[in-house]
N, C-alpha and C positions, 0 to 999 in steps of 0.2 A: 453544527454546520447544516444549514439548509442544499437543497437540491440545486448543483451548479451544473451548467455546461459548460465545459471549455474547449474552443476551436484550434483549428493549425489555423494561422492565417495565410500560410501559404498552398495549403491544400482541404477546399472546403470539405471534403468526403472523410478528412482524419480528425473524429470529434471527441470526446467523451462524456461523462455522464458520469456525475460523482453525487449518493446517496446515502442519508444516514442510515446504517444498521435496522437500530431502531429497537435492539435490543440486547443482552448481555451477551458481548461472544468474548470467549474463549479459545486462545493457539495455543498449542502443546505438542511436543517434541518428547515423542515417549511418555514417560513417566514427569517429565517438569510441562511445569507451565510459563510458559513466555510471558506472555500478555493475556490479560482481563480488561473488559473496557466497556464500558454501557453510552461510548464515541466513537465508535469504529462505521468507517465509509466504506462504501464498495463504489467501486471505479470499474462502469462499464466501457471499453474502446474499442470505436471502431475506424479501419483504414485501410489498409490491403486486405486485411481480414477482418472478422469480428471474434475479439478476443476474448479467453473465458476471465468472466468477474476476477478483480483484485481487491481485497481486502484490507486496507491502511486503517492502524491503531497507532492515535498521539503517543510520543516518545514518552511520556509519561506514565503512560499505563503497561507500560514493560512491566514484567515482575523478574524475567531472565538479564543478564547481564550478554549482550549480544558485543561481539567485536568486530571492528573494523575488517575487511579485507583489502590490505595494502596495493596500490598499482591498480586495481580496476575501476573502472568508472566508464558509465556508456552517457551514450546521448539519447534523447526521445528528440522528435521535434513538436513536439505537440506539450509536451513535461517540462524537459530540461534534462537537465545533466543527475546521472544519479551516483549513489557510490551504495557499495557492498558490504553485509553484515554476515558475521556467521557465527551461530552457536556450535560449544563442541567439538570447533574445526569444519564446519560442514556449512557452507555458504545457505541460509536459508530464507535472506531479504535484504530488501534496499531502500534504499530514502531517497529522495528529491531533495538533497542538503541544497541544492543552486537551482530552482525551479526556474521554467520561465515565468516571464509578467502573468500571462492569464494562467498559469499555474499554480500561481505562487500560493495560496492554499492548502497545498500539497507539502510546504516544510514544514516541519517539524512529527510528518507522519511516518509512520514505518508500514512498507509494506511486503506479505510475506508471500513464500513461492505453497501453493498450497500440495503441490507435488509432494512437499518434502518437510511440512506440520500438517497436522490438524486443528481445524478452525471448528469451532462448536459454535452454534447461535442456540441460547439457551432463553426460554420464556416466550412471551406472547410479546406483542408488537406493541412499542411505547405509543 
């Protein structure tokens, strides 16, 4: 994925700024590890606030078996519609499965809460 911006159309000030990695990163949840991925974005947004970096690795590069979390589902306006994943029992990311049009980029990414894994960027810069 190259360097995209994508806009609210209905509010120019709510933007983001979606960047390849650029190099091997690594989420892990204790002792397992999630996801590996030498694809992984970071998704800078800003709007009412400026928010800290989010980290999306293609559904592919999972190496954990993440589930569903039933009933929840929020809205971005600027994203879209997301729904909730949890390892373990412990809610730790979500997807853009229904993104908006200038989002749409963003399916088939999983993105995690870094609160509640750790994300390693391992090596020098592709």
């Amino acid at each position: 994925m190259i360097d995209t911006t994508i806009r609210n159309p209905g509010n120019e000030a709510h933007r983001a700024r979606i960047k390849p990695v650029g190099r091997l990163l690594r989420v892990h949840r204790g002792d397992t590890v999630l996801a590996e991925s030498r694809r992984a974005v970071r998704l800078m947004e800003t709007g009412r606030d400026l928010y800290d970096p989010v980290i999306y690795v293609p559904e592919a590069d999972l190496v954990a078996a993440l589930t569903p979390v039933g009933g929840k589902s929020t809205h971005c306006p600027l994203k879209g519609d997301a729904s909730y994943l949890a390892f373990d029992g412990t809610e730790i990311a979500w997807t853009y499965d229904r993104p908006l049009e200038g989002s749409r980029m963003l399916r088939g990414l999983v993105a995690f809460d870094a609160e509640k894994v750790v994300i390693e960027e391992i090596g020098a810069d592709a």
